[in-house]
Structure formats: structure tokens, C-alpha cells
C-alpha positions in Angstrom: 1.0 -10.0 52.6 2.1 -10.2 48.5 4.7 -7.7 48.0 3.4 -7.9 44.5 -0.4 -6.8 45.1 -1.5 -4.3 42.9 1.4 -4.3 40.5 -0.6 -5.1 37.5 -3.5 -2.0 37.7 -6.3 -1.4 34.9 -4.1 1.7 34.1 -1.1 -0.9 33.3 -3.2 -3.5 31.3 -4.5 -0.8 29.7 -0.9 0.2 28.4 0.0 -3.2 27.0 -3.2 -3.0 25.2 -2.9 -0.1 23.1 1.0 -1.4 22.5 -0.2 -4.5 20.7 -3.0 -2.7 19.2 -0.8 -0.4 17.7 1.7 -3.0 16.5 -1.5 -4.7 14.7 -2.8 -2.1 12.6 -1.8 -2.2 8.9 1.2 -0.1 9.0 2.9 -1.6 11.9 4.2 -5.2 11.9 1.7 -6.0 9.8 1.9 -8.4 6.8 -0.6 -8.1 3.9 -2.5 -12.0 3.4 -5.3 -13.4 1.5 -7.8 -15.6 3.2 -9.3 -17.9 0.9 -12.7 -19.4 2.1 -12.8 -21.7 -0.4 -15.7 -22.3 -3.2 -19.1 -20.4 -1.8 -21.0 -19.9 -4.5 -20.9 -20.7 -8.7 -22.0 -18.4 -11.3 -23.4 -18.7 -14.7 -20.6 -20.2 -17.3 -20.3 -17.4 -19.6 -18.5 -20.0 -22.3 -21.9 -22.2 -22.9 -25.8 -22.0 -23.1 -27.9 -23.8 -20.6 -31.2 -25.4 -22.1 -34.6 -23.9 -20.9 -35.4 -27.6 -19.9 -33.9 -28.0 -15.7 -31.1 -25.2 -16.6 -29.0 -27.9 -18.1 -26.0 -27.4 -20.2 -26.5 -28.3 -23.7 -22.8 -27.9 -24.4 -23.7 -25.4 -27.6 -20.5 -22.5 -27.6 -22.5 -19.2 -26.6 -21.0 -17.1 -29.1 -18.0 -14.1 -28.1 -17.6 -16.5 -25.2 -13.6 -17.1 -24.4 -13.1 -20.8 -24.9 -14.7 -21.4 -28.5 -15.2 -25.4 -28.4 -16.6 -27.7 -30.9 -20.3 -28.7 -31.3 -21.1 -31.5 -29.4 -18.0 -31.6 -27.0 -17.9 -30.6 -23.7 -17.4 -26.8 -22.2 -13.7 -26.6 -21.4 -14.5 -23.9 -18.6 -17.4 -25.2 -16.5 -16.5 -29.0 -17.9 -20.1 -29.4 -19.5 -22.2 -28.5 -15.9 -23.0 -24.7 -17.3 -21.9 -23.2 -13.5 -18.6 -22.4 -12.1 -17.0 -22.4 -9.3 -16.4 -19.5 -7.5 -14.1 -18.9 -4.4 -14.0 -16.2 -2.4 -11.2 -14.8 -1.0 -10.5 -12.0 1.4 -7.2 -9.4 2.1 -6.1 -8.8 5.6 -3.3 -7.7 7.4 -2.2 -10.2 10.0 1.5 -10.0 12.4 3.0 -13.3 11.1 5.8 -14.6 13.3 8.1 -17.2 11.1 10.0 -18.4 13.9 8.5 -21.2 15.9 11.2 -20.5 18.7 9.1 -17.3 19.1 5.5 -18.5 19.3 2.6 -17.9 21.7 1.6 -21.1 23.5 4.5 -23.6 22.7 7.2 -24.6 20.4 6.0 -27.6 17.9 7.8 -30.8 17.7 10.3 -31.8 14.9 9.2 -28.8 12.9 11.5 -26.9 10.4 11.6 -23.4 9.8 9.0 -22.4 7.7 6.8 -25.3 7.6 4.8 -23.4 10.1 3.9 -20.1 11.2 2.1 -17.8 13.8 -0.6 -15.2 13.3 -2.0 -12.6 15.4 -4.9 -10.3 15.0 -7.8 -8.9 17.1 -10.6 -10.8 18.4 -12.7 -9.8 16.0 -11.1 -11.5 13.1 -11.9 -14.9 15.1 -14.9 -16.1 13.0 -12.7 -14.9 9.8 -9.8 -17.2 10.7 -12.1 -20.2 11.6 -13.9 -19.8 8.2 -10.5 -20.3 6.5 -9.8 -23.0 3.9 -6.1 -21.3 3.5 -4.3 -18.6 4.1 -1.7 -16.8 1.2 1.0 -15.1 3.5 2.9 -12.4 2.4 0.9 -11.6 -0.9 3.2 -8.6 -1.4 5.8 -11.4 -2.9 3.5 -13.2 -4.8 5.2 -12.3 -7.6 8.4 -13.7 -6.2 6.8 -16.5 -4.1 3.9 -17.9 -2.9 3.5 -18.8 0.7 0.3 -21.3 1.3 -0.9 -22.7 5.0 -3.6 -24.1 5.9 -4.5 -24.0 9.7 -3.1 -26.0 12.0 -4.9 -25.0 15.1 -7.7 -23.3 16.3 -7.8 -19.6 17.1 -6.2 -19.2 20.5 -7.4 -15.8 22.3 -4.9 -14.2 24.4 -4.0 -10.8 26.3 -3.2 -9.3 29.4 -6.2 -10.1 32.0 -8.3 -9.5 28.8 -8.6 -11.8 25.4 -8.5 -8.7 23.2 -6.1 -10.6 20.8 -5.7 -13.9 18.5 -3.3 -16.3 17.8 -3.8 -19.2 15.3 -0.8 -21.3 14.1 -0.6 -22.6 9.8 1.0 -25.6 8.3 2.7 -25.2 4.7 0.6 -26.4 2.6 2.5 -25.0 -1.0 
């Protein structure tokens, strides 16, 4: 017989659910972050007129516009192609852990402090995480610095006897 059988009840898992729950939302050990997904979509340069012919730029300055360039040159915001890119980025709050002595699911090899870092969210963030090109920690100090990652693994779920949680570890980047 395990002395140890039925330790661990629903009631129990249930606890250490709403604990990191609680420590997730944005006014816990949250950090505010940007996500940045990268270019999805362009838009209209608002420096240059496109031709009626194929939409093509004709490189004429479309007047009031805020780069005034000279006839004949090229568009010094859309670089002559009459559409910008435009990324699109995303705020969230996200528990960042900065010390790799402290991470979920290993400690990385030859790795100084702050060239990586650990993230944990709720599952339902997955699909955001996966999507992202890079990830601004700490955009509270922006001001002061800029901390850039990209990801370094995959989203990792993890709980207790449930994967109601996410883990996902970022390389410096900037």
C-alpha cells in the first residue's frame, strides 16, 4: 500500500491553480510586454500617388504629405512601391523570470544572465506566443531601456495534473 495515495486530491490541485492564476493576472507578478508579430499587412503610402494604370507608384509628392521629395525621385517613405509596411504588435502582461537558475524545465548551457529569459502565461495565450516574431519585455522602461527576445523555444504547457499554464523561453536579440 502507498502511504502517499490520495495526497494530491482535486480539492489540492485545485488550490495550486488559483495560486498561479492569481500570480498571473496583470496586477500580480506581472510584467507589461509588447508582442510584435511582425509585418501583416501594408497600407496606402500617404507621401506619394499611385497611377490609375496596375496601382503603381508614379513617385509624384501627393501634396500636404510628410516627406516633400523632388519630382522624379523616389518616395522616401514607401521607397518608390506606393505601400507600406505595417506591423502589428500586441501588449500583454506576461510573469518573466530573469534568472535561468530559476527556470521551468532546465537550466541552459553557457548562458549569461540576461541573454535569456522565461515567460509564463495561461494556455490561452499559446497561439499568441507561437505567432511571435519578438517579444519587447518590460515596456514600462522603454524609456530607459529596451529589452528585445526572440523565442528560443516552443511554448511548453505545464501545471499540476492539468496544463492550465505556459512556459516559453527568449533569446536576446537587442
Amino acid at each position: 500500500m502507498n502511504v502517499y495515495s490520495g495526497i494530491i486530491s482535486s480539492a489540492f490541485k485545485q488550490i495550486f491553480r488559483d495560486a498561479i492564476s492569481a500570480l498571473l493576472y496583470n496586477d500580480a507578478l506581472t510584467i507589461p510586454c509588447t508582442i510584435n508579430y511582425g509585418i501583416t499587412r501594408y497600407e496606402t503610402c500617404t507621401n506619394c500617388l499611385g497611377s490609375t494604370i496596375g496601382r503603381k507608384p508614379n513617385n509624384s509628392y501627393l501634396t500636404g504629405g510628410p516627406m516633400p521629395f523632388q519630382a522624379g525621385s523616389t518616395c522616401p517613405m514607401c521607397n518608390g512601391t506606393y505601400k507600406r509596411p505595417i506591423e502589428t504588435t500586441e501588449d500583454i502582461h506576461l510573469m518573466v523570470i530573469w534568472d535561468f537558475k530559476k527556470f521551468m524545465g532546465g537550466v541552459p548551457v553557457n548562458m549569461q544572465y540576461g541573454d535569456l529569459v522565461q515567460t509564463m502565461t495561461f494556455l490561452n495565450n499559446t497561439t499568441k506566443l507561437k505567432m511571435a516574431k519578438e517579444l519587447i519585455v518590460a515596456t514600462n522602461l522603454n524609456g530607459i531601456m529596451k529589452h528585445r527576445f526572440s523565442r528560443d523555444t516552443e511554448p511548453q504547457p505545464c501545471g499540476f495534473g492539468d496544463n492550465d499554464f505556459v512556459f516559453c523561453n527568449w533569446k536576446r536579440s537587442g
